[in-house]
Backbone as JSON Lines, residues from 0, in Angstrom:
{"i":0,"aa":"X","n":[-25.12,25.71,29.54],"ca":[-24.11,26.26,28.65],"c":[-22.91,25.32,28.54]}
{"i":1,"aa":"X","n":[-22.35,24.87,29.48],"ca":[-21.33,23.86,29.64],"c":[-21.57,22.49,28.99]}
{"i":2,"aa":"X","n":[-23.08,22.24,28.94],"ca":[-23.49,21.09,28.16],"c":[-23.41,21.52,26.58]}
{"i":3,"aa":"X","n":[-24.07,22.83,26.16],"ca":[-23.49,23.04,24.92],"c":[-22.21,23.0,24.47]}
{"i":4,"aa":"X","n":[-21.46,23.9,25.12],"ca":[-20.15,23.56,24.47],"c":[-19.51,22.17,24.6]}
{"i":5,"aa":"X","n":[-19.58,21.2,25.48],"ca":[-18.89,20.14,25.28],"c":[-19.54,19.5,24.31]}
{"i":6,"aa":"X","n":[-21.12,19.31,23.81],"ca":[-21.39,18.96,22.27],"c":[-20.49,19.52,21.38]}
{"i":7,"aa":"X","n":[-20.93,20.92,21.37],"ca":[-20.3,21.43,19.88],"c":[-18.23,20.53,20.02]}
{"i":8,"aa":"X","n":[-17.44,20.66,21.55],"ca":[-16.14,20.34,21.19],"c":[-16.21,18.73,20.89]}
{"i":9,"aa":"X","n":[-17.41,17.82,20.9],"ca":[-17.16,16.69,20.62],"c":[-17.79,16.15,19.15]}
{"i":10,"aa":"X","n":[-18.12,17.25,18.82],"ca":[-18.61,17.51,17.34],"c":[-17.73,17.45,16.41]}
{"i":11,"aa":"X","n":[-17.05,18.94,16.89],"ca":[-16.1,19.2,16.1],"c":[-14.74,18.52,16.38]}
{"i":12,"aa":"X","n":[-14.61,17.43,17.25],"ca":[-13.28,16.93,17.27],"c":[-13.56,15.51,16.45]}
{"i":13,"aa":"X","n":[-14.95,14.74,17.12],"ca":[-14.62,13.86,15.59],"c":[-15.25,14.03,14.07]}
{"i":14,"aa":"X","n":[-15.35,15.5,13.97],"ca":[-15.53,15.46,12.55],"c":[-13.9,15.58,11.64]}
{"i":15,"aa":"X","n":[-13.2,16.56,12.98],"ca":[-11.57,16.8,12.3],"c":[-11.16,15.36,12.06]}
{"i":16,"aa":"X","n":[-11.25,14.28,13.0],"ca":[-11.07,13.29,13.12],"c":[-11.45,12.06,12.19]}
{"i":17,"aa":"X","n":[-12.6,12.43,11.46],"ca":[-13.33,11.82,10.44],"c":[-12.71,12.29,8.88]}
{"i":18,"aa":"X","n":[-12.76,13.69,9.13],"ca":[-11.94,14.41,7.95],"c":[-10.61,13.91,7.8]}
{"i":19,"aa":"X","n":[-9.95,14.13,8.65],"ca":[-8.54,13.65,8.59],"c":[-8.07,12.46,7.81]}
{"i":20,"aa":"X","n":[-8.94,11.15,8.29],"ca":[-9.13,10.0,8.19],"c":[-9.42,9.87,6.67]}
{"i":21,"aa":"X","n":[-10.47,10.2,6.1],"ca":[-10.45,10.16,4.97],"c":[-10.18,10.82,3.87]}
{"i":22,"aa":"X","n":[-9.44,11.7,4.18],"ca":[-7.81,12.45,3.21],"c":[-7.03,11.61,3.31]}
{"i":23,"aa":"X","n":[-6.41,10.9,4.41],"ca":[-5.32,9.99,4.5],"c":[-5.83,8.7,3.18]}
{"i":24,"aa":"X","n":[-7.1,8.71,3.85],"ca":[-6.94,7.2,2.78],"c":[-7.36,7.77,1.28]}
{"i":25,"aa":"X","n":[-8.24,8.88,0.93],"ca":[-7.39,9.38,-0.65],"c":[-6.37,9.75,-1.13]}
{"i":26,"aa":"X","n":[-5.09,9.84,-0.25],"ca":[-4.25,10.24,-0.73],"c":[-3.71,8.64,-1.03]}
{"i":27,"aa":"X","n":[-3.92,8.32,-0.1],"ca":[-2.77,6.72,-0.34],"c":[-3.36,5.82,-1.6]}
{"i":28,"aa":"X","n":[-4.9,6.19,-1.5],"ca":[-5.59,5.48,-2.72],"c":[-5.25,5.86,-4.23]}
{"i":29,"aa":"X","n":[-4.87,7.53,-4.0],"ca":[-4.21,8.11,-5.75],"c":[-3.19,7.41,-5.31]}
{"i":30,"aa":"X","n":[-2.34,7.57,-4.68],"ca":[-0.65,6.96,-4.82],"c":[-0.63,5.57,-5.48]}
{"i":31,"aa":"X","n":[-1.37,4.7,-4.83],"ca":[-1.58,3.71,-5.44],"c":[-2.01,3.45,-6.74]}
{"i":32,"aa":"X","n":[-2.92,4.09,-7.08],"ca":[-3.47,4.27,-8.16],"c":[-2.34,4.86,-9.39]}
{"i":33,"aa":"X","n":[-1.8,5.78,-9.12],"ca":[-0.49,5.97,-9.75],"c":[0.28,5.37,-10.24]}
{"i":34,"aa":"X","n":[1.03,4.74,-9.0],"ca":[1.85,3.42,-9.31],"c":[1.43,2.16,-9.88]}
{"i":35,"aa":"X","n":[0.11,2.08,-9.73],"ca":[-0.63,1.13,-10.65],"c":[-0.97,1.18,-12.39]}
{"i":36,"aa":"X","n":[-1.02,2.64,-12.38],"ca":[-0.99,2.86,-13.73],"c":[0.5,2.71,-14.54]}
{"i":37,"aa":"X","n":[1.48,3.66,-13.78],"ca":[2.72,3.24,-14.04],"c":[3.22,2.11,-14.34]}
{"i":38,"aa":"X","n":[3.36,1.6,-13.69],"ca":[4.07,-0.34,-13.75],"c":[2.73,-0.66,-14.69]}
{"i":39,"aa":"X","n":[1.78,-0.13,-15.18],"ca":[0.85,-0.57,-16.32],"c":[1.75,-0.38,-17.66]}
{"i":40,"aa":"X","n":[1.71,0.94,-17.6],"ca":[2.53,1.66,-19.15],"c":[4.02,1.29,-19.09]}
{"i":41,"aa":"X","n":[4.19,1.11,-18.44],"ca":[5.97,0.78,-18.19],"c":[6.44,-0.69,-18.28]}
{"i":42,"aa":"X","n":[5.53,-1.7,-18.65],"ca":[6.01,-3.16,-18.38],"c":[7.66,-3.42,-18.34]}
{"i":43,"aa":"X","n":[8.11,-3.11,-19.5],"ca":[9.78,-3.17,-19.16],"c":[10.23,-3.05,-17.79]}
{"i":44,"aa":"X","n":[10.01,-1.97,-17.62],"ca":[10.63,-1.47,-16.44],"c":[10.35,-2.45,-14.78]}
{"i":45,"aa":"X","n":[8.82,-2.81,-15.22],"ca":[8.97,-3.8,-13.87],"c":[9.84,-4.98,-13.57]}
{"i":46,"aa":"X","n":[10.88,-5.25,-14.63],"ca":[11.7,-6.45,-14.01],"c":[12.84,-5.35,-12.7]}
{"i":47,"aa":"X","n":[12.93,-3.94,-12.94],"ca":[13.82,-3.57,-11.79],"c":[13.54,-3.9,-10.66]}
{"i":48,"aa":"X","n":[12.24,-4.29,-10.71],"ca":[11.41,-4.59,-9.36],"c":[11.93,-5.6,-8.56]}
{"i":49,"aa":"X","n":[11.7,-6.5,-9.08],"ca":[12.12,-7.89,-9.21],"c":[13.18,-8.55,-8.71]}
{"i":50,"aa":"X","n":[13.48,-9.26,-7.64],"ca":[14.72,-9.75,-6.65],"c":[14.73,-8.65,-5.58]}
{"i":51,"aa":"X","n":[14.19,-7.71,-5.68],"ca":[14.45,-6.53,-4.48],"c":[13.66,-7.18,-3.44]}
{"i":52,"aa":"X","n":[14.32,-7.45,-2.45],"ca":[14.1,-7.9,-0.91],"c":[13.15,-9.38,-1.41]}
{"i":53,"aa":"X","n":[13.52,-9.87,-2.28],"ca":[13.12,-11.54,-2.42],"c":[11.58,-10.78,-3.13]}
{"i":54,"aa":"X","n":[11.05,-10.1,-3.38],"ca":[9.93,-9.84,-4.12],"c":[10.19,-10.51,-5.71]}
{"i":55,"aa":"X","n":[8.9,-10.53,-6.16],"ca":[8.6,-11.0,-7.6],"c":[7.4,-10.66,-7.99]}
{"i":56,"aa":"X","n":[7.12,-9.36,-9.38],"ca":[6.61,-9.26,-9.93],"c":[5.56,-10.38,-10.54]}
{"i":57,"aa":"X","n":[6.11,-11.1,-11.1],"ca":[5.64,-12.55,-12.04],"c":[6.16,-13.67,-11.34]}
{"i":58,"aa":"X","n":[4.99,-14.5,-10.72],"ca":[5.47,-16.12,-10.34],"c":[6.24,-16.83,-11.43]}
{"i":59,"aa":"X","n":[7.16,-17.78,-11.15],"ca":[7.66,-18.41,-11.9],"c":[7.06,-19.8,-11.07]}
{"i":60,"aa":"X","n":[7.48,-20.53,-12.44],"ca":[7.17,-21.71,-11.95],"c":[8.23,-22.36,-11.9]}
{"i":61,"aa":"X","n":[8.79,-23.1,-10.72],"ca":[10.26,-24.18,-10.49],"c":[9.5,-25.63,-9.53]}
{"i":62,"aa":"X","n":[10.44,-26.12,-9.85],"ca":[10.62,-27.46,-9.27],"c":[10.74,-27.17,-7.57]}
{"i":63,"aa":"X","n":[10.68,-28.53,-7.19],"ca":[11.42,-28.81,-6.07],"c":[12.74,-28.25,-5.98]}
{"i":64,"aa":"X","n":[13.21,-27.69,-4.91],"ca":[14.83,-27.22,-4.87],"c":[15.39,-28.31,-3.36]}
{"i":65,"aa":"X","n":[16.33,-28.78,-3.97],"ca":[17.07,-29.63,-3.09],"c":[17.81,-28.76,-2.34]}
{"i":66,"aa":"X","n":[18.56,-29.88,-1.44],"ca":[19.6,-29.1,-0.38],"c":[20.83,-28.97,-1.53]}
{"i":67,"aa":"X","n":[21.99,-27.94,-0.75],"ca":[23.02,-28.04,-1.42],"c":[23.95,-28.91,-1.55]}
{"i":68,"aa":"X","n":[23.83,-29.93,-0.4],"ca":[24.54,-31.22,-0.81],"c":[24.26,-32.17,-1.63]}
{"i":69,"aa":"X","n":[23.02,-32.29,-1.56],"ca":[22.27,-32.93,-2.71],"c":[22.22,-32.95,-4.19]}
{"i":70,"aa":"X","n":[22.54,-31.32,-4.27],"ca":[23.17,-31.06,-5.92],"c":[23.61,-31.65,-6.6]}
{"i":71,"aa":"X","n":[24.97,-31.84,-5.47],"ca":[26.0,-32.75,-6.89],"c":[25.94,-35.07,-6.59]}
C-alpha cells in the first residue's frame, strides 16, 4: 500500500509540475506573440523604443567613432 501511494504522489507531483511548466511557457509565448504583432501594426511607434537603455530597433550603419580628443 505504501508503494502505491508513493507512485500515485510521484505521479501526480510531476504531472502538476509538467502542467505548470507548460502554461508558463504559453503564456509568455502569447505575450510575445502580442507584442510582436503590435510593434507589427504600429511601425511609428517603434522609434519610442529606441535609445531606451542603449537598445535599437533598426541597425544603423556608422563609421568608425574616434576618441573625443581626436574630434577636433
Amino acid at each position: 500500500m505504501q508503494r502505491f501511494v508513493d507512485t500515485v504522489l510521484a505521479v501526480t507531483k510531476e504531472s502538476v509540475k509538467t502542467f505548470t511548466y507548460e502554461s508558463l511557457h504559453n503564456i509568455v509565448r502569447l505575450i510575445n506573440g502580442v507584442s510582436a504583432l503590435l510593434l507589427t501594426l504600429l511601425p511609428g511607434k517603434a522609434n519610442i523604443l529606441e535609445g531606451l537603455h542603449g537598445w535599437e530597433l533598426r541597425p544603423t550603419v556608422r563609421g568608425p567613432r574616434f576618441p573625443r580628443w581626436m574630434e577636433k
